[in-house]
Each structure stands twice: as structure tokens, then as C-alpha cells.
GUZAZA-348277 format. One record per residue (C-alpha): z, y, x; residue in three letters. Coordinates in nm, 4 decimals. Each point is the difference from the previous one (the first is absolute). Layout:
GUZAZA-348277
+----------+----------+----------+-----+
|       zz |       yy |       xx |  aa |
+----------+----------+----------+-----+
|        Z |        Y |        X | ALA |
...
+----------+----------+----------+-----+
end
This chain:
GUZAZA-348277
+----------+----------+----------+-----+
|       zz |       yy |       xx |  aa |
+----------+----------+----------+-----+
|   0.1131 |  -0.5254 |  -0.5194 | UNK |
|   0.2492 |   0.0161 |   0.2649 | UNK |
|   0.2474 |  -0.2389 |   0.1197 | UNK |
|   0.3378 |   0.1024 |   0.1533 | UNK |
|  -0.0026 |  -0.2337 |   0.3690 | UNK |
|   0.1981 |   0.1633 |   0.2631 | UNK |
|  -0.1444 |   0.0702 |   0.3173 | UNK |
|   0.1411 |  -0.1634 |   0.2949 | UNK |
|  -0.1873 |   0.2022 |   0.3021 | UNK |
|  -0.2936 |   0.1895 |  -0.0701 | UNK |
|  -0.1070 |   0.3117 |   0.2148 | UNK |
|  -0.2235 |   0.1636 |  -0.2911 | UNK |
|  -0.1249 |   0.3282 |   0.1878 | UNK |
|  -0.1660 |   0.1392 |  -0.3106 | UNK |
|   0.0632 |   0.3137 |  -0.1934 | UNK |
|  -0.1980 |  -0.1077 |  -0.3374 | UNK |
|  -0.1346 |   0.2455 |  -0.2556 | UNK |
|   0.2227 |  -0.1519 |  -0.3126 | UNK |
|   0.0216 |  -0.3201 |  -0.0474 | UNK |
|   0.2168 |  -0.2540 |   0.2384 | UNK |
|  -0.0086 |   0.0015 |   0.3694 | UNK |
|   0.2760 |   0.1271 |   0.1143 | UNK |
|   0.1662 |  -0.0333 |   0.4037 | UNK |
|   0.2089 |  -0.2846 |  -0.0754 | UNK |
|   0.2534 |  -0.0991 |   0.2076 | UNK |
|   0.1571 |  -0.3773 |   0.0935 | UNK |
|   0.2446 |  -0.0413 |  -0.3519 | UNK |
|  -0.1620 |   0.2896 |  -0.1798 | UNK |
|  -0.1473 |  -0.0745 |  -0.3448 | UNK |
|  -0.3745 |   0.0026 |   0.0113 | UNK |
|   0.0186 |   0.1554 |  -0.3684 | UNK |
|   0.1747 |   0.3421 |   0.1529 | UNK |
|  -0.1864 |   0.2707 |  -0.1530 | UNK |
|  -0.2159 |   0.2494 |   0.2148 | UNK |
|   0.2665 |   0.2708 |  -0.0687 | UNK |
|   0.2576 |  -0.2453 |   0.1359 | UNK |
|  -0.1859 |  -0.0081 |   0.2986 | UNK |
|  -0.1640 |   0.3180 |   0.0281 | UNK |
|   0.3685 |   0.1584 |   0.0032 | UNK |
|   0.1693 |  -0.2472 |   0.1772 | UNK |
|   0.2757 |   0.2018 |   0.1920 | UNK |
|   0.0019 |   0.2451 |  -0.2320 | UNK |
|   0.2839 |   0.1243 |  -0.2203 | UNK |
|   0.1101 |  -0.2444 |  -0.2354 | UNK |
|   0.0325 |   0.1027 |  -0.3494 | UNK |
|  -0.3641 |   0.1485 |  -0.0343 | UNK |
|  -0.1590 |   0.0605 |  -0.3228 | UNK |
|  -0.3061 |  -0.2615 |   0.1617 | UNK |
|   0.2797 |  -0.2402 |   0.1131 | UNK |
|   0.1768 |   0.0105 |  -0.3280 | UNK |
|  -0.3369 |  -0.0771 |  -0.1945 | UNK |
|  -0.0851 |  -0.2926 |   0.2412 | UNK |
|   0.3038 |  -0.1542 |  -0.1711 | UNK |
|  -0.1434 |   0.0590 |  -0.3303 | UNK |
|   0.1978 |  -0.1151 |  -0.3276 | UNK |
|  -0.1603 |  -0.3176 |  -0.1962 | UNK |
|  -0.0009 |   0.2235 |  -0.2876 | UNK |
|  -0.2191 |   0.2606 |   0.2088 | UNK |
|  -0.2519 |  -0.2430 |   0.1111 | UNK |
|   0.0139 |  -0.1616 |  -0.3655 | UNK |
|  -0.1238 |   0.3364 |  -0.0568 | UNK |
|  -0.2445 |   0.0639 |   0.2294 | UNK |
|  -0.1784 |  -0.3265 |  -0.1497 | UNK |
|   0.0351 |   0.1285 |  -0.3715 | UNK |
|  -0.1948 |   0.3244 |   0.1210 | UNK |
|  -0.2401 |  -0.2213 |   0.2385 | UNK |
|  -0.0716 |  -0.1889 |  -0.2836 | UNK |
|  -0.0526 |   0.2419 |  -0.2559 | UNK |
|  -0.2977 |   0.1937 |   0.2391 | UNK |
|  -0.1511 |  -0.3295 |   0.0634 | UNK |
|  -0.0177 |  -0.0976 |  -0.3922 | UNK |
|  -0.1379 |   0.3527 |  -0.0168 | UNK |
|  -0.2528 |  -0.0377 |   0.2824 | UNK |
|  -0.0717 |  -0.3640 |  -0.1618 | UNK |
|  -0.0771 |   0.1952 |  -0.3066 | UNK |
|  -0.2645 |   0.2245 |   0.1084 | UNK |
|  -0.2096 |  -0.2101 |   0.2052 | UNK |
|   0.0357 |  -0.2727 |  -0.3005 | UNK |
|   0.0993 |  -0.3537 |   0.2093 | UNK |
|   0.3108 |  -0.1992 |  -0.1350 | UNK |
|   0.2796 |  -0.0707 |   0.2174 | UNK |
|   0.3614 |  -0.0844 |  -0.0396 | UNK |
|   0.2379 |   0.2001 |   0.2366 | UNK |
|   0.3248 |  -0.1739 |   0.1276 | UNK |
|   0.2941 |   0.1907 |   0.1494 | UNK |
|   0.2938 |  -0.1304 |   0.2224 | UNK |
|   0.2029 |   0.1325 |   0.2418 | UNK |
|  -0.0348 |  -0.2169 |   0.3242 | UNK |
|   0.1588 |   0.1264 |   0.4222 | UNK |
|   0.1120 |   0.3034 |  -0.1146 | UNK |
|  -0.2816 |   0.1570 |  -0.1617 | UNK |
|  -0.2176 |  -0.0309 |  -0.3324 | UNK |
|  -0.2684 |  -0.2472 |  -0.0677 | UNK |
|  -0.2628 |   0.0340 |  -0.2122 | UNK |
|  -0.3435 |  -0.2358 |  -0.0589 | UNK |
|  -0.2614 |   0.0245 |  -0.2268 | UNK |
|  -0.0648 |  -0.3605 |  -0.1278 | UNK |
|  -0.2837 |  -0.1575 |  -0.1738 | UNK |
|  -0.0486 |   0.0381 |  -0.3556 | UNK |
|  -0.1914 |  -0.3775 |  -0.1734 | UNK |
|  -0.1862 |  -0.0580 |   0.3010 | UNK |
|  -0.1331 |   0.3474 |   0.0911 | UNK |
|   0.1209 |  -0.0415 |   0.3663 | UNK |
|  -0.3466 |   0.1249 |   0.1308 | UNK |
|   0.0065 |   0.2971 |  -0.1739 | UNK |
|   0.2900 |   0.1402 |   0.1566 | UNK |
|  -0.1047 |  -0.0881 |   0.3312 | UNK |
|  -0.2434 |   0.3052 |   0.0383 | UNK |
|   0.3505 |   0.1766 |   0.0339 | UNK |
|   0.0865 |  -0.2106 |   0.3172 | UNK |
|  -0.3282 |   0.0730 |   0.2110 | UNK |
|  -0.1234 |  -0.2201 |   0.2639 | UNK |
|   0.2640 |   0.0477 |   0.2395 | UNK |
|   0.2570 |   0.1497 |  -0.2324 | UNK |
|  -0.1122 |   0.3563 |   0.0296 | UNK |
|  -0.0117 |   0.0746 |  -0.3482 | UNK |
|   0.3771 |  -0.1756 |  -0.0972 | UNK |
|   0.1175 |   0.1643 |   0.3073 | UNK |
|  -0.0921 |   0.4086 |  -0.1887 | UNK |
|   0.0851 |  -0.1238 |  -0.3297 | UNK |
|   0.3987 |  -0.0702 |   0.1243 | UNK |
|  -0.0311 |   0.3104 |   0.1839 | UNK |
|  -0.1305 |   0.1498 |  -0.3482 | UNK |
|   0.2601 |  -0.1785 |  -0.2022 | UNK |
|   0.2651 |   0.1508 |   0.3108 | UNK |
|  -0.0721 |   0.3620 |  -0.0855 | UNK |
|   0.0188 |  -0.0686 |  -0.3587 | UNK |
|   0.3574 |  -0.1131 |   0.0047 | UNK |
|   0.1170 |   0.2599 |   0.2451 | UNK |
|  -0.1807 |   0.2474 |  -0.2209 | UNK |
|   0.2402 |  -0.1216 |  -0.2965 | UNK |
|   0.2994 |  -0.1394 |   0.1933 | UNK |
|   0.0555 |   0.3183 |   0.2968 | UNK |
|   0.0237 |  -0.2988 |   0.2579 | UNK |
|  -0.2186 |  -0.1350 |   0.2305 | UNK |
|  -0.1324 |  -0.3460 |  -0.1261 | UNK |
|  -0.0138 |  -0.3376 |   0.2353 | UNK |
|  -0.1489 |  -0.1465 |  -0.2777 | UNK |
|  -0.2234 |  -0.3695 |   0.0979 | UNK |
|  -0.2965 |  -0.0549 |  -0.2197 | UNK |
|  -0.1959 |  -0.3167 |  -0.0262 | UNK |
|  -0.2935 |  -0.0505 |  -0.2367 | UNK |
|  -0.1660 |  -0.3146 |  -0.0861 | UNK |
|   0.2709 |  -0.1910 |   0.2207 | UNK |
|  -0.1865 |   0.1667 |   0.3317 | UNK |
|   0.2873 |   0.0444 |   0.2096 | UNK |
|   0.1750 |  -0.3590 |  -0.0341 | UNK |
|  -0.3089 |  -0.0998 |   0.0605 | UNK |
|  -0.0602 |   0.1381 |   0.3175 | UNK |
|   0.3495 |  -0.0016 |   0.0907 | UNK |
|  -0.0810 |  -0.4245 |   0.0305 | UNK |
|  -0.3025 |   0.0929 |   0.2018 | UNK |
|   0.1943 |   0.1620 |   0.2291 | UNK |
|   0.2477 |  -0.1519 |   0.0341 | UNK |
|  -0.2087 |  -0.3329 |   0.0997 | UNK |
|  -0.2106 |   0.1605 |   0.2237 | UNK |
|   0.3280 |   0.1765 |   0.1450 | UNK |
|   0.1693 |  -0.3292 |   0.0464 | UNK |
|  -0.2798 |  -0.1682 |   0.2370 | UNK |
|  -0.0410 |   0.3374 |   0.2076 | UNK |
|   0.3442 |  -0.0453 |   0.0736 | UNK |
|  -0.0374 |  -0.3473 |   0.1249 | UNK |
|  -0.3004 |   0.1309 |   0.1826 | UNK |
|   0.1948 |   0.2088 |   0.2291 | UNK |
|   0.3027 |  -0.2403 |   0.0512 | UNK |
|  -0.2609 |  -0.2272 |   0.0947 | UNK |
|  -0.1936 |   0.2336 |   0.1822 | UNK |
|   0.2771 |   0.2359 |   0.1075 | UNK |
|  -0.2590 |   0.2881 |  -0.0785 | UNK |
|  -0.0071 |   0.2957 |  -0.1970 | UNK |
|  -0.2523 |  -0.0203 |  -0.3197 | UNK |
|  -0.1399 |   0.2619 |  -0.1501 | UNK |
|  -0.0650 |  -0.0466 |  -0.4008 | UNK |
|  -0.2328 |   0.1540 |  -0.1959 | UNK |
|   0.0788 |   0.4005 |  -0.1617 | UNK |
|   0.2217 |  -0.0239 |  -0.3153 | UNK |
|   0.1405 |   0.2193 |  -0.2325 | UNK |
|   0.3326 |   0.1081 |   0.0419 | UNK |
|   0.0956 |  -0.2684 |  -0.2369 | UNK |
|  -0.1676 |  -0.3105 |   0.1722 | UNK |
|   0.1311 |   0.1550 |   0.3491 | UNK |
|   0.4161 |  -0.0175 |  -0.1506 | UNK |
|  -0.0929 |  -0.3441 |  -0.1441 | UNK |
|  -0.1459 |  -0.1409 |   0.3415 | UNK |
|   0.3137 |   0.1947 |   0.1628 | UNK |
|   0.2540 |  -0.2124 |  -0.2143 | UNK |
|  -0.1586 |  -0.3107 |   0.0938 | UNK |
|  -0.0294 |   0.0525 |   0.3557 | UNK |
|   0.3110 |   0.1204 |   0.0404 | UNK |
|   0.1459 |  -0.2983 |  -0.1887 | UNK |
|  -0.1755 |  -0.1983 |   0.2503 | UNK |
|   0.2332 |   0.1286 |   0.2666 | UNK |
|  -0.3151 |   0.2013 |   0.1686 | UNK |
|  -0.0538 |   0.3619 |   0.0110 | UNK |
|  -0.2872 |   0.2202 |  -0.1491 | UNK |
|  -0.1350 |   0.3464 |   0.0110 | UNK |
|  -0.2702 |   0.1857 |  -0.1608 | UNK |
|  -0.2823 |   0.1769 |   0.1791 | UNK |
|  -0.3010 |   0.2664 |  -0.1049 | UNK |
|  -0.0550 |   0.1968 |  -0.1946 | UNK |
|  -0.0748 |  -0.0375 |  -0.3931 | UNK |
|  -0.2551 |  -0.1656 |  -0.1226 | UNK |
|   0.0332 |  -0.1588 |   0.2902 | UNK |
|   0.3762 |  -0.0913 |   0.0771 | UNK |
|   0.1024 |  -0.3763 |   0.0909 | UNK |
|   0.2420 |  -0.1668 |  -0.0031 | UNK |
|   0.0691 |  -0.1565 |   0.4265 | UNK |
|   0.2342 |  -0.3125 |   0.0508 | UNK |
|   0.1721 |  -0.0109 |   0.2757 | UNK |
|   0.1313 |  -0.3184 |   0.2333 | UNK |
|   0.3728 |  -0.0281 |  -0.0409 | UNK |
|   0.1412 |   0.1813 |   0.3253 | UNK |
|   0.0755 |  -0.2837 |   0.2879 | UNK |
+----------+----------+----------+-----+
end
């Protein structure tokens, strides 16, 4: 799940496929949306604008249809799971919970690395565009996965960063989804340093950079 810090000066020069790295500038919200950014300058008043701002009632909606696929999908491959839906920085929020202890079951939909959560939100995207006309920004976690590894990152984040104030060098981290790059963004940038991602996918990192002297 996401949280909602600000970011107080982080050079992000990534363009990300969908999820949540985009340019963010010095008292820009590191939630802004990829249209936000991708049209920055534009007209304002855009149908992708406008959506970016979606209602509560809209994204309460997006998680009824979300959740209805994913009982469906739940269905036909015959694993229990509850499905929770909230509404949390400006978009909808949906996880697929454990159902008496049956946590390992609905891990296989997680993969190793997150592979297989990361196509069944993109799945579970298409089916509520299909039904709602819009284009979904929906965040899926299953099996608690992504506050998981948002911890993990977030840890290993934190000591980078005091790695290069120490060191005053850039560090290159490890390649991340789109998702672990924004979270290790958010925390570096809250750490008053700058960051940037480099390569290309699978192999994109996340670099931190030594505050400028």
C-alpha cells in the first residue's frame, strides 16, 4: 500500500511504464499520478487530468469491480481468499487476504520477485476499465506482499542513504519494479538527498545521489 509523504527534493528522471515514478519536483507530491506528470504543461482541464482527481465514489468503484474479478479468478483456480477494498492517495486499493491460515496458497500469485502480483493488478486494471470506460490506477497486494516489501525497502533505503552522506558517493541499488523504485524514491527524498533511476527493465535501479555541496 502506499503512503502519502511529500517529497522535499527529488530529481526522479524516470518515465515508468504505470505504476509510480514520476519527475518530482522540490514540494511536489510524490503520489502525482503519471498523467500528472506525463502532461505537465499541458492544458488544464484534460479528460486524463480530470480522472487523476478521481471521485471517492469512482475509486469505491473501481474496488467493487476489482474485487468482483478477483472473487471470480479466486473461484476458478479454487484457493480461498478474502478481498479488502479502500480508497488510500487518491486511488483504489485492493488486497487479497488470507482466508483460516491459507496464506501460502495465495502466494503462488505473488511470484518470487512479485512477477506474478505485478500481471494480476495489471489483469484486474483492464478488467475495471473494461467495465468502468476509465483507465484504472488500481494497487493490488496479495498475501500482504507489498507492505511487506515496502519495510524491506524502506530499511535497506534508509542505510544507503546514510551510506552516501557518509561517503558523499553515489550508490547504485539493486533493479526494482516500478513500485520498489517510487518507494525507495519517497524515502530518499525524505532524507533530503536526491535519486534517479537508471537501465533499462528488468534491469532498472534505483541511484542515490550525495546531497549537492
Amino acid at each position: 500500500m502506499e503512503s502519502g509523504e511529500q517529497a522535499e527534493a527529488v530529481t526522479v528522471q524516470d518515465r515508468p511504464a504505470d505504476d509510480m515514478e514520476p519527475t518530482t519536483a522540490p514540494g511536489d507530491s510524490a503520489e502525482a499520478s503519471e498523467e500528472d506528470a506525463e502532461t505537465a504543461g499541458a492544458a488544464a482541464g484534460s479528460k486524463r487530468s480530470s480522472r487523476s482527481r478521481a471521485s471517492i465514489k469512482d475509486l469505491e468503484e473501481e474496488g467493487e469491480v476489482a474485487a468482483d474479478y478477483l472473487e471470480e479468478f479466486l473461484d476458478i483456480v479454487d484457493v480461498d481468499g478474502d478481498i479488502d477494498i479502500d480508497v488510500e492517495n487518491g486511488r483504489a486499493s485492493v488486497a487479497i487476504v488470507s482466508d483460516g491460515g491459507n496464506e501460502r496458497s495465495l502466494r503462488r500469485f505473488v511470484g518470487s520477485n512479485g512477477e506474478v502480483l505485478e500481471a494480476l493488478q495489471e489483469l484486474t486494471r483492464l478488467a475495471v476499465q473494461a467495465s468502468t470506460g476509465e483507465r484504472s490506477r488500481l494497487m493490488l497486494d496479495v498475501a500482504g506482499y507489498r507492505a511487506q516489501r515496502r519495510a524491506q525497502l524502506t530499511e535497506k533505503a534508509t542505510k544507503v542513504c546514510e551510506q552516501v552522506k557518509t561517503s558523499g558517493k553515489s550508490v547504485a541499488m539493486e533493479p526494482m519494479s516500478a513500485f520498489e523504485r517510487k518507494i525507495v524514491h519517497d524515502v530518499v527524498a525524505e532524507a533530503g538527498l536526491s535519486s534517479e533511476s537508471e537501465g533499462v527493465d528488468p534491469n532498472r535501479h534505483v541511484v542515490v545521489l550525495p546531497a549537492e555541496s
